[in-house]
N, C-alpha and C positions, 0 to 999 in steps of 0.2 A: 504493500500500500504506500510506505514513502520512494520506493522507486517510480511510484504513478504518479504522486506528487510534484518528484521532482521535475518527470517530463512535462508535463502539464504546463507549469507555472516557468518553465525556461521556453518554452516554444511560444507562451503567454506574454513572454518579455523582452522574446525576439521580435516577435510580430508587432507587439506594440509600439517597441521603435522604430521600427519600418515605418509603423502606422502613424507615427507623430511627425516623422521624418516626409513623410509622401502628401501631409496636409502640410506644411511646411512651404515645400515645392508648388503647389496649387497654388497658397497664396501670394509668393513671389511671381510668378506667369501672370495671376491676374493682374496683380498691382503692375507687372509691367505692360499687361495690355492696357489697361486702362489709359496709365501715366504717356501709351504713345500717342502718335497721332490718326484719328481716326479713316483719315480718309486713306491709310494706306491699306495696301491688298499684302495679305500675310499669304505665307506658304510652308509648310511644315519642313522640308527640307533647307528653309534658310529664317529660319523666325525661332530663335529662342526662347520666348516667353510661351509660344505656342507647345512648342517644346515639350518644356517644363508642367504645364498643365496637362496634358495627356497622359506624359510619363506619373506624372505624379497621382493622376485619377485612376489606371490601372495599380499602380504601387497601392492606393487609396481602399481599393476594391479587396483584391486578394488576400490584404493583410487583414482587413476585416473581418474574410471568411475565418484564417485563422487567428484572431484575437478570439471574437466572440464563441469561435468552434470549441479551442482550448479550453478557456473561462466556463463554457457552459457543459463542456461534456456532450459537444450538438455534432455526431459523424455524420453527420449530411454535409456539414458545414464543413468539416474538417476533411471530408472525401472529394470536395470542391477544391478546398487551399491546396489537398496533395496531388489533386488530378493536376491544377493549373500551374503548380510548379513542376511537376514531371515536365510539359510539353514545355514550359519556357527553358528549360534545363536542359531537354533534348532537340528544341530550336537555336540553342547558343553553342551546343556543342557540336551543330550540325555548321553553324555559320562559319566558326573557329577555322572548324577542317577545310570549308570551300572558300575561305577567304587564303588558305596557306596552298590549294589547290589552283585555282582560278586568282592569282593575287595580281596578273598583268589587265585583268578584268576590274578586279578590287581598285587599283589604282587607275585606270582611267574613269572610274563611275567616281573614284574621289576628288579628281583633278575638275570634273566638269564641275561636281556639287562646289568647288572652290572658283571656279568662274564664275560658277552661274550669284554665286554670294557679294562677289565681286562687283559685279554689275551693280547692286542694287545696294551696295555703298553708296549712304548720304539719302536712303529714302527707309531705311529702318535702322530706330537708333540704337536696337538690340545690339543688330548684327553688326552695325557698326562700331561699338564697345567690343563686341567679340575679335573683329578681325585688328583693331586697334591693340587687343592686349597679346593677339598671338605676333603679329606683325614685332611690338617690344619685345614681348619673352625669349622670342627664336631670333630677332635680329636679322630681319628678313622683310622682304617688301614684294606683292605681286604672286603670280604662284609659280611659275619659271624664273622671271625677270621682271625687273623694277616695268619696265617697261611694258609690262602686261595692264597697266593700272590706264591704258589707252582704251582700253575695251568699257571704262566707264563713261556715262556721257559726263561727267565736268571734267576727268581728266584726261578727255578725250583729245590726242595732239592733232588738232585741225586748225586749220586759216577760220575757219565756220563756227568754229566754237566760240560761243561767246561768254563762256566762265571763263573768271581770274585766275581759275586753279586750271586752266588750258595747259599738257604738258605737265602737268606737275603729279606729284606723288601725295597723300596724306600724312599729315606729321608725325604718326607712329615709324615710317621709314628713318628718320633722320637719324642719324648718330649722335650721339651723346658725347660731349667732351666732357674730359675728365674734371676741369677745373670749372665748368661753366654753372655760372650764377643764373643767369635769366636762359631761358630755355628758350630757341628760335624757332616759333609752329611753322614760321614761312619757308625754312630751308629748303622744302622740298618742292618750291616753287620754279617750275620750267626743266626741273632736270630731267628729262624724258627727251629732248635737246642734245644732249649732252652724249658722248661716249660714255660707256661705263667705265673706264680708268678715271674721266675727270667725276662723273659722278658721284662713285663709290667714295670721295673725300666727302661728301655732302649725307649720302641718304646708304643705306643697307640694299644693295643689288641684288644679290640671289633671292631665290623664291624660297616661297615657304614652304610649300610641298618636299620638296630636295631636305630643307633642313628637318619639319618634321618626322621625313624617312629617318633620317641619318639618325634623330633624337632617340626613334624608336629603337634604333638597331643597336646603338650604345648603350642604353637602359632598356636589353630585351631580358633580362632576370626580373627589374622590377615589373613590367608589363607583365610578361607572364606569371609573376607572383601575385599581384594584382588581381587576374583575370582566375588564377587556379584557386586563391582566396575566395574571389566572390561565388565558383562553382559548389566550393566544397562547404561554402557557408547553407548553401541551398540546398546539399545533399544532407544535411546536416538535417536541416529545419523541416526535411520529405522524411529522415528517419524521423525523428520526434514525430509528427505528426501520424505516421504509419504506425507508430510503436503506442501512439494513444488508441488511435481506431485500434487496434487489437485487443488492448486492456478494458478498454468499455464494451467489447465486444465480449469478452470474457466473464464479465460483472455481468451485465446482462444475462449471459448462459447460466452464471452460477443463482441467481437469484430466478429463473427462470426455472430450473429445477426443486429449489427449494418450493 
């Protein structure tokens, strides 16, 4: 009986913080829907906040079945949380393999998602914060070449263009000096002009795609620490939940006899 206990009220306190954690995430999504501007047209594969509310309403969902499954002692509810984590379990472990399979596919479906986000720099301020912190983080500008940032319409290098930012790059490209007090958002103004030898003293040239490869590939113990983490957490929380259905399954028979 305290071995029942104890799976009970650990599978109770896994799900629960999932579950506190996945309202969390909803509320962040909304507040950044709200907070943008309305008239723009979202799209799940480049909208953040959109994101974050789906992800976090399925997170929302599941974890429910096993909060309340656990708590109540309800295998309906708890036959739902283990069915729905098996197939996510064995839809991630299927992706893993055909992404390591099929990875010249992987990377061109990731390079477009990286254009197509690109484009639509300066009309969502999501994704604009996003590619702004990965552009800093990685030291990196564009998704091949700086010069990729032509494909947006203000930094589009035309005689026709008539932004100020014509040719130019957004000021997450720009380099950082070492000693520099005041920060110059303009640097990256016109260098799309320029060669890249005189460039690269102004603004970060390579693409980020190349650097986040390379990122991955020099921290592929913590990736796949990461990834065999989050598997084995879920196989974990499919045994507890599996190992409850059997014990109320049991109480049930023995009380069913008596």
């Amino acid at each position: 009986m305290k071995g029942y206990q104890i799976i009970k009220y650990t599978l109770f306190v896994c799900c629960y913080i999932f579950w506190v954690t996945s309202a969390v995430l909803i509320a962040i999504g909304i507040y950044a829907k709200i907070a943008k501007e309305k008239d723009v047209v979202d799209t799940l594969a480049a909208d953040p906040a959109l994101l974050l509310i789906i992800v976090g309403s399925l997170m929302f969902t599941i974890t429910f079945f096993g909060c309340f499954g656990a708590l109540r002692n309800e295998p309906r509810l708890l036959k739902m949380f283990l069915g729905i984590l098996v197939v996510i379990l064995l839809l991630q472990i299927t992706t893993v393999v055909l992404g390591f399979v099929f990875t010249d596919m992987v990377m061109e479906r990731t390079e477009q998602l990286m254009k197509n986000a690109l484009t639509r720099y300066r009309e969502d301020l999501d994704l604009e914060n996003v590619i702004d912190f990965v552009q800093k983080k990685f030291q990196c500008c564009g998704v091949h070449i700086y010069k990729d940032w032509t494909h947006n319409v203000y930094f589009e290098c035309s005689d026709i263009n008539p932004s100020q930012e014509a040719c130019g790059v957004p000021f997450s490209c720009c380099q950082r000096r070492p000693n520099e007090t005041v920060f110059n958002s303009m640097c990256g103004y016109e260098v799309q002009e320029l060669e890249e030898t005189w460039a690269g003293e102004r603004v970060y040239t390579k693409g980020c795609l190349d650097k986040i490869v390379k990122w991955a590939k020099h921290n592929l113990f913590l990736v796949a620490g990461l990834i065999g983490g989050l598997l084995l957490l879920e196989i974990c929380m499919i045994s507890l939940a599996a190992s409850q259905i059997k014990q109320i399954r049991e109480v049930s028979q023995t009380k069913w006899k008596k």
